[in-house]
C-alpha positions as a Python dict, from the first residue, in 0.01 Angstrom:
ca = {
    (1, 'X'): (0, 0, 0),
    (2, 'X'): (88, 335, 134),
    (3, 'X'): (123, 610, -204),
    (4, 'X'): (-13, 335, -451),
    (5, 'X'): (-365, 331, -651),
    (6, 'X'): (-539, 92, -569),
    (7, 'X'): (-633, -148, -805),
    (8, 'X'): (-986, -183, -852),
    (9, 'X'): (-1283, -375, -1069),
    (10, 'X'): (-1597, -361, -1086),
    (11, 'X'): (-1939, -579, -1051),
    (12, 'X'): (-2249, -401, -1237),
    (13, 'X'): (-2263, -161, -1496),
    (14, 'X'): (-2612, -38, -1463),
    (15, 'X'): (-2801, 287, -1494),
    (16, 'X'): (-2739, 351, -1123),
    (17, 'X'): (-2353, 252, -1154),
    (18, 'X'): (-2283, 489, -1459),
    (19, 'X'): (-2413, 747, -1341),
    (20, 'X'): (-2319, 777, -942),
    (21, 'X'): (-2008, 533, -874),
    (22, 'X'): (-1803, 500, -1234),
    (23, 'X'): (-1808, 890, -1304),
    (24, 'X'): (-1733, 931, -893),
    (25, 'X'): (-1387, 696, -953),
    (26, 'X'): (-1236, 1046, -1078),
    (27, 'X'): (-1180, 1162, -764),
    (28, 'X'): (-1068, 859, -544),
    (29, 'X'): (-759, 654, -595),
    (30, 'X'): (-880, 364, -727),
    (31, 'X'): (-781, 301, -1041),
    (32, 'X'): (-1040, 91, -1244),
    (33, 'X'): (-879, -218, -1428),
    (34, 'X'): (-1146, -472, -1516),
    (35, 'X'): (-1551, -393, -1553),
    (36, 'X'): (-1820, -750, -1538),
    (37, 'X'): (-2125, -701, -1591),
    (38, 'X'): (-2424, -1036, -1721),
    (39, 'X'): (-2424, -792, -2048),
    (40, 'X'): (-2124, -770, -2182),
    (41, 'X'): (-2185, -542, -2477),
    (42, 'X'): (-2310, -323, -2181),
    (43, 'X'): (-1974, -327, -1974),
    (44, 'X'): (-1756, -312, -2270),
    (45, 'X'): (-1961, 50, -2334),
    (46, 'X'): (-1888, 154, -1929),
    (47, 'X'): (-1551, 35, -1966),
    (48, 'X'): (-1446, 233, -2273),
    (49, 'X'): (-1580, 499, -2154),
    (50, 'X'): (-1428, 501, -1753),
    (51, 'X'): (-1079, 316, -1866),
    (52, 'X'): (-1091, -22, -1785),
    (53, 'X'): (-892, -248, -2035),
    (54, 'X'): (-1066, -544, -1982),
    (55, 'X'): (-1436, -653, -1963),
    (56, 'X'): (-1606, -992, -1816),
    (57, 'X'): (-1970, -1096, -1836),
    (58, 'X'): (-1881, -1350, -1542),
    (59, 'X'): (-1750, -1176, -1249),
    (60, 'X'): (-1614, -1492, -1129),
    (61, 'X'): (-1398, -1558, -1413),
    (62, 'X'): (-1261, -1127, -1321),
    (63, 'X'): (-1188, -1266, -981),
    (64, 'X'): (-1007, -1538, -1089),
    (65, 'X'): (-783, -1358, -1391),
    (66, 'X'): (-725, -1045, -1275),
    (67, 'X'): (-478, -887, -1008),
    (68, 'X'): (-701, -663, -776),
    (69, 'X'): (-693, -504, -457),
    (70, 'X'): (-1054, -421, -419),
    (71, 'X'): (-1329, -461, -626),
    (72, 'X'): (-1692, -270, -604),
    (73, 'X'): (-2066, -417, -654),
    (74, 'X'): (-2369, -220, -764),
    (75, 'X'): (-2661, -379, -845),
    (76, 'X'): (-2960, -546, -696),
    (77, 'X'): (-2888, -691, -377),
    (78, 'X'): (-2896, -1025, -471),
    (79, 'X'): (-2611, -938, -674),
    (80, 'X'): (-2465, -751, -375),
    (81, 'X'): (-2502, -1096, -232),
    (82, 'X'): (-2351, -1312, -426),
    (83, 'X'): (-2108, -1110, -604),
    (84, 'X'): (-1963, -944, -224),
    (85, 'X'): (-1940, -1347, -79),
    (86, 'X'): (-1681, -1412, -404),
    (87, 'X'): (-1502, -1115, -376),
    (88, 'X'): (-1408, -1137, 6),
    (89, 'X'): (-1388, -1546, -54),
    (90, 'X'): (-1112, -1422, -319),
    (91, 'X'): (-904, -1241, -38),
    (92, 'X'): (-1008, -872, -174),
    (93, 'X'): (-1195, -563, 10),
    (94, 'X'): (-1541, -471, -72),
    (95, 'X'): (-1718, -193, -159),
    (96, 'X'): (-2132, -272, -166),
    (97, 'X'): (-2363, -89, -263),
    (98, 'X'): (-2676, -49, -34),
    (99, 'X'): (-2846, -243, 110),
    (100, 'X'): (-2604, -504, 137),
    (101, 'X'): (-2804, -778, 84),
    (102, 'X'): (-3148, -884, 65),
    (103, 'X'): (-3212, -941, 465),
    (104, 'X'): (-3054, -938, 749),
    (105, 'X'): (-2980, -1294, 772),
    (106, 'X'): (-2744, -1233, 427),
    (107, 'X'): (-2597, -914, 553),
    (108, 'X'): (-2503, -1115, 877),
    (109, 'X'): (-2312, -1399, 633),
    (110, 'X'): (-2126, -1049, 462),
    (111, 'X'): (-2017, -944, 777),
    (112, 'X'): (-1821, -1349, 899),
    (113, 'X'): (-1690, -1351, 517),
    (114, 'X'): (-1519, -1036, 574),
    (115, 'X'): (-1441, -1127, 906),
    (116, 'X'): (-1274, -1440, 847),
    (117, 'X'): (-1073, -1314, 574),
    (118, 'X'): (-958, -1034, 747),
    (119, 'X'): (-1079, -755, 518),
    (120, 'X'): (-1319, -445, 492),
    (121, 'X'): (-1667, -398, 375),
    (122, 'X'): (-1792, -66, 312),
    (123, 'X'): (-2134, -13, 229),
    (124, 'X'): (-2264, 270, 47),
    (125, 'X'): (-2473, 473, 272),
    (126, 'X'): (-2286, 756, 35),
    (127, 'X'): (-2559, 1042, 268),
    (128, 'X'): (-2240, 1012, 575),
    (129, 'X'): (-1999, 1145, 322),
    (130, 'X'): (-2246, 1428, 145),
    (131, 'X'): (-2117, 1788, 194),
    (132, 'X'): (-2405, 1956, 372),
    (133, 'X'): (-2399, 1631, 660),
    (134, 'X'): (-2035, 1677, 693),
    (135, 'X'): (-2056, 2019, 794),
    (136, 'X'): (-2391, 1917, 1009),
    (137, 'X'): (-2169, 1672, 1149),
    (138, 'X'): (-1891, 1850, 1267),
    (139, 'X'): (-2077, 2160, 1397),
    (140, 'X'): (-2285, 1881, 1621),
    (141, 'X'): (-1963, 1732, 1728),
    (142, 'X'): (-1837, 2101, 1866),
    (143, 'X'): (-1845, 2105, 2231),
    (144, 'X'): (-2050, 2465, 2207),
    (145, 'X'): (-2398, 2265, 2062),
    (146, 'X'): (-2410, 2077, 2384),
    (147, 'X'): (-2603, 1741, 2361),
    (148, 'X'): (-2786, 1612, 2105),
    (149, 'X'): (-3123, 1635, 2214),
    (150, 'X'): (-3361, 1589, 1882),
    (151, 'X'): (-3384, 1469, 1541),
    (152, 'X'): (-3590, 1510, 1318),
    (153, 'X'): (-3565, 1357, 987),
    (154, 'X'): (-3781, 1333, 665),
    (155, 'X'): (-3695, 1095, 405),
    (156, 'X'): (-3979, 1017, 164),
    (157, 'X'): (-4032, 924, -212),
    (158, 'X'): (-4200, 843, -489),
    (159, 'X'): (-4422, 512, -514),
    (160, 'X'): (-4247, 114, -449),
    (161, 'X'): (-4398, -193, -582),
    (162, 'X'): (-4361, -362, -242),
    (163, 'X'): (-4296, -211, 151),
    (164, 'X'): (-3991, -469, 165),
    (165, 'X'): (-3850, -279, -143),
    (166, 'X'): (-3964, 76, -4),
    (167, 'X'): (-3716, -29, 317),
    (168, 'X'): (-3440, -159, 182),
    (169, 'X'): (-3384, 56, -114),
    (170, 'X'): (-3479, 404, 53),
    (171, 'X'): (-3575, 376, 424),
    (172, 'X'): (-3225, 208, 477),
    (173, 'X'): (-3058, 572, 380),
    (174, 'X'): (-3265, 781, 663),
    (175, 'X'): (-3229, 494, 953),
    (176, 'X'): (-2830, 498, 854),
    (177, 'X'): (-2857, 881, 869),
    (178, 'X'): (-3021, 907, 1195),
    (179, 'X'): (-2786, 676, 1355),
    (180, 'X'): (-2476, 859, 1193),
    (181, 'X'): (-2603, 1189, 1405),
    (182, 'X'): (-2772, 1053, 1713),
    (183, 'X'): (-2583, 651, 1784),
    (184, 'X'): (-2742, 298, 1762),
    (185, 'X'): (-3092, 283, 1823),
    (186, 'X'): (-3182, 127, 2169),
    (187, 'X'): (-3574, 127, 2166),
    (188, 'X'): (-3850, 272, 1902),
    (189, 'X'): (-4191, 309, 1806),
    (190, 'X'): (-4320, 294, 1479),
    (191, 'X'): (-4677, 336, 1287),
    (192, 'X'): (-4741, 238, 976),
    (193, 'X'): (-5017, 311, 734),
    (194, 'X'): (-5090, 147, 395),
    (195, 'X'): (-5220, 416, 163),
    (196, 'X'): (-5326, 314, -174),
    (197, 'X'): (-5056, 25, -172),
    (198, 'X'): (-4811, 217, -55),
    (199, 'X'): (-4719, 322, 255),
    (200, 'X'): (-4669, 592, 567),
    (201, 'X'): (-4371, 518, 847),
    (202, 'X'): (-4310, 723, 1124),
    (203, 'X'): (-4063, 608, 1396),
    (204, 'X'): (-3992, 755, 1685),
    (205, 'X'): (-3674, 599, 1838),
    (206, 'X'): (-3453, 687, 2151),
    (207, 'X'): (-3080, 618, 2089),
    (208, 'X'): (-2797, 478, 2325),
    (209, 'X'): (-2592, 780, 2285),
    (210, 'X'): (-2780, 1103, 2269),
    (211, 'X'): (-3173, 1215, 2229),
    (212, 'X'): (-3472, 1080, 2021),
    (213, 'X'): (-3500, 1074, 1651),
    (214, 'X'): (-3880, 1134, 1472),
    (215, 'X'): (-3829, 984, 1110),
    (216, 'X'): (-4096, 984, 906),
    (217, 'X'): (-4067, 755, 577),
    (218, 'X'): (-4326, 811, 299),
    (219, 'X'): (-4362, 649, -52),
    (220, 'X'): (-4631, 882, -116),
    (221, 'X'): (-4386, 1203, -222),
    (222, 'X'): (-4237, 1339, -557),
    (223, 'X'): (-3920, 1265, -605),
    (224, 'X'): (-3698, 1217, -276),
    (225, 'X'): (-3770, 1476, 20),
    (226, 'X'): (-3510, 1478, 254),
    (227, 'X'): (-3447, 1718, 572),
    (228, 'X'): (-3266, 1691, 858),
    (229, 'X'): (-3301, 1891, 1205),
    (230, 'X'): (-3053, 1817, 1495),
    (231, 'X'): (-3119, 2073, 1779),
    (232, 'X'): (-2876, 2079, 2092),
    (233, 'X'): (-2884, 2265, 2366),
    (234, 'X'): (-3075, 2564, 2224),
    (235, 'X'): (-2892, 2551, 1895),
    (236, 'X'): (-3020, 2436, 1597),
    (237, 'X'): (-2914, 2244, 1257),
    (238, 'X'): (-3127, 2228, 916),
    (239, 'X'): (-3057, 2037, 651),
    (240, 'X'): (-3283, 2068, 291),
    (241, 'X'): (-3224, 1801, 35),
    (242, 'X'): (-2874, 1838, 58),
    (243, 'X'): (-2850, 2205, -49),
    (244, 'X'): (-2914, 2444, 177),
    (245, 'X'): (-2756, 2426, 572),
    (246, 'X'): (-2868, 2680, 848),
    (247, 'X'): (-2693, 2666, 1183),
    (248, 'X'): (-2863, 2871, 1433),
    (249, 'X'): (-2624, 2919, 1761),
    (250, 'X'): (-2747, 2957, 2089),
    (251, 'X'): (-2740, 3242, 2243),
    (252, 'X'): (-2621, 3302, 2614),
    (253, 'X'): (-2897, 3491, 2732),
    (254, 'X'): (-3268, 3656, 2569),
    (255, 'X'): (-3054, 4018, 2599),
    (256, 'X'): (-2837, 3891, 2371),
    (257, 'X'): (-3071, 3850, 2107),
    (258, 'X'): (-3218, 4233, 2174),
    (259, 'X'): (-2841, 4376, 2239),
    (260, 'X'): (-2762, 4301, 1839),
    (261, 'X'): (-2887, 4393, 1463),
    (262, 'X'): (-2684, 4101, 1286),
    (263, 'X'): (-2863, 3747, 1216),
    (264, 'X'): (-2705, 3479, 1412),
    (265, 'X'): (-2763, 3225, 1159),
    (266, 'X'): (-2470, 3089, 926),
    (267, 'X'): (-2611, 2976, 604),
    (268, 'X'): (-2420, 2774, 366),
    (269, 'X'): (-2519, 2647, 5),
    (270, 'X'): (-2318, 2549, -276),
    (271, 'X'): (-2222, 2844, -551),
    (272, 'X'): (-2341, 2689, -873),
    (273, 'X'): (-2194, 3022, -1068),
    (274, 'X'): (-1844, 2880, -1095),
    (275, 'X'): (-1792, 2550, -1211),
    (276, 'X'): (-1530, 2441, -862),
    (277, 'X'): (-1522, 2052, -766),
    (278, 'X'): (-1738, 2105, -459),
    (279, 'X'): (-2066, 2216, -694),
    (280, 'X'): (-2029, 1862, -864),
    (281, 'X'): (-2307, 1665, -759),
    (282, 'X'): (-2099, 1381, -718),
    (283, 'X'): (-1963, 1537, -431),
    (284, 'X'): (-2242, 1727, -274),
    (285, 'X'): (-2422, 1391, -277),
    (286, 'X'): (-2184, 1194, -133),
    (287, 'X'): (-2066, 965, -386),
    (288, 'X'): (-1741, 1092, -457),
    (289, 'X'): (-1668, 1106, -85),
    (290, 'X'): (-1731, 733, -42),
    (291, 'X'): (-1532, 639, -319),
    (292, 'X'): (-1214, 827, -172),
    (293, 'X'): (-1298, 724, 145),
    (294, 'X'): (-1277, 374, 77),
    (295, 'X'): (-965, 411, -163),
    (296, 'X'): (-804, 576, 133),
    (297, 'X'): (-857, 313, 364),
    (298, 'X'): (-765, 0, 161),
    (299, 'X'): (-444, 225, 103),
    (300, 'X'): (-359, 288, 478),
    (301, 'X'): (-519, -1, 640),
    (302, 'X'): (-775, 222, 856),
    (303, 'X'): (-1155, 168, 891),
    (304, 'X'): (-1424, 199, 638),
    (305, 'X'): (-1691, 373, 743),
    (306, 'X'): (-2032, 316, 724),
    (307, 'X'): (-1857, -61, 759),
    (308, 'X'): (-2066, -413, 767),
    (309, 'X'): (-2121, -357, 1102),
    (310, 'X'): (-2314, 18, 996),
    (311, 'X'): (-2507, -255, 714),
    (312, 'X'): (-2560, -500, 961),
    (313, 'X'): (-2728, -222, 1240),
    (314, 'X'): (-2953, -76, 973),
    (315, 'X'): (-3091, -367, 811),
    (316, 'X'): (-3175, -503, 1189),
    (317, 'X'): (-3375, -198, 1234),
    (318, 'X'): (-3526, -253, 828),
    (319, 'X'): (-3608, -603, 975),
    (320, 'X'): (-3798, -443, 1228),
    (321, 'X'): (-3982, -197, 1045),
    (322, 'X'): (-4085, -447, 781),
    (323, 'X'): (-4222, -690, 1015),
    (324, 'X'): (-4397, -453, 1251),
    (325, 'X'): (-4804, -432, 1222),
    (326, 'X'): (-4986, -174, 1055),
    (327, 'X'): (-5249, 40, 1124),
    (328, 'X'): (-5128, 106, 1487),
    (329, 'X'): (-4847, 220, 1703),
    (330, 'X'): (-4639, -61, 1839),
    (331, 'X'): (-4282, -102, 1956),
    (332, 'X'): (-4031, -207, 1763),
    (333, 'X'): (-3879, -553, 1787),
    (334, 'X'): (-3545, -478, 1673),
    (335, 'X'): (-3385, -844, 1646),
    (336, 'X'): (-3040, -949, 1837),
}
């Protein structure tokens, strides 16, 4: 498919969907042919408005009319289920939103569909592709920060109706980012405190390839708080709800510090004064950067990433969480 668009449909046309993936397609190559959604009158509106020509209220009657090359699902994850099962059964990548699927057990079905068909799943853990992680990213990866020793990681919220819901809908996002920046997770700790029906996580986890990770996961916060802190070997990364990155070097020796007037931190925020592409929040956010991501890779044939096997890793460790006691520290039974 090398220098084509890719042709492209898509499954949901919810609040989430119009405002984070459709308006994101504007910067990818996929070209948008065919919208389904259960409400019709709802997907003919998101279609008119993003330019698909034709509009479905059964998304297995899309998959069976129309000529796609990959088609994207955004909804609940029983949806994400169902919906991403048909599309790979029809011989067509997948883009899912996260989580993949209600449980582990599903995402693990997700993974053989795509594997038996011989196509990729890419799940939207859109936080890998945000701007200010990209940049943490690659100044971790430089061989002057040394080893990842620590990181530490807020991501809280506002209140969830149930813990299982609090996991899989927000938790999911800060276990994919610490694993993203540190490796797979190969042992952890966790306590968790119900509060008012909601609840307190911390986790403190030690991963395969570099340090240990403190994560703390609250659904007692306004709005999201997010941070990130990776410090290496006396250097330092922060990371403030997406907008603000610090990146403190280390320096050689404690003269060095005395021996010089300038700051050795590099600060970098997005310039909201001129109205460039990289201000969009779209792209700061990560949204547009999974979208051309995955266009990119259906087009060349390389790998999606975060793939099934990213959904499949984080919803083991969401298993985990969710099924670990409360009210004490235990270890984590992350299951095979």
């Amino acid at each position: 498919m090398n220098g084509q668009m890719v042709r492209f449909a898509m499954v949901g046309a919810g609040a989430h969907a119009s405002e984070a993936i459709y308006p994101a397609l504007h910067y990818t190559d996929l070209r948008l042919v065919a919208v389904a959604d259960i409400d019709k009158d709802r997907a003919g509106v998101v279609g008119r408005r993003f330019g698909a020509s034709r509009i479905y209220s059964d998304f297995e009657e899309m998959l069976e009319r129309e000529d796609l090359d990959a088609v994207g699902v955004v909804g609940p994850p029983e949806l994400h289920y169902k919906a991403g099962i048909a599309v790979l059964e029809s011989g067509r990548h997948l883009f899912v939103e996260k989580p993949p699927a209600v449980d582990l057990e599903q995402t693990l079905r997700l993974k053989a569909a795509a594997s038996c068909n011989g196509l990729q799943v890419m799940v939207g853990f859109m936080k890998r592709h945000a701007s200010a992680y990209v940049r943490a990213k690659e100044i971790a990866e430089r061989p002057e920060f040394g080893l990842k020793t620590v990181l530490r990681l807020n991501y809280s919220h506002f209140h969830y109706s149930s813990l299982r819901e609090h996991i899989i809908y927000m938790t999911v996002h800060g276990l994919d980012l610490a694993r993203y920046f540190m490796g797979d997770i190969r042992s952890a700790s966790v306590m968790k405190r119900e509060l008012d029906g909601n609840f307190v996580i911390a986790l403190l986890a030690q991963h395969e390839r570099d340090g240990i990770s403190q994560i703390t996961l609250s659904a007692h916060e306004p709005r999201v708080q997010e941070s990130v802190e990776i410090a290496g070997e006396s250097s330092l990364i922060q990371v403030n709800n997406l907008s603000e990155l610090r990146y403190h070097p280390a320096a050689a020796e404690l003269d060095d510090l005395r021996s010089t007037d300038e700051t050795m931190t590099s600060l970098w925020f997005p310039e909201f004064a001129i109205p460039l592409e990289g201000t969009n929040s779209l792209i700061l956010q990560g949204y547009a950067g999974e979208l051309r991501h995955f266009g990119r890779s259906v087009i060349c044939g390389t790998a999606v990433s975060p793939s099934i096997d990213d959904g499949v890793a984080v919803m083991r460790v969401a298993e985990a969480l969710f099924e670990a006691p409360a009210g004490r520290i235990a270890a984590l039974r992350i299951p095979d």
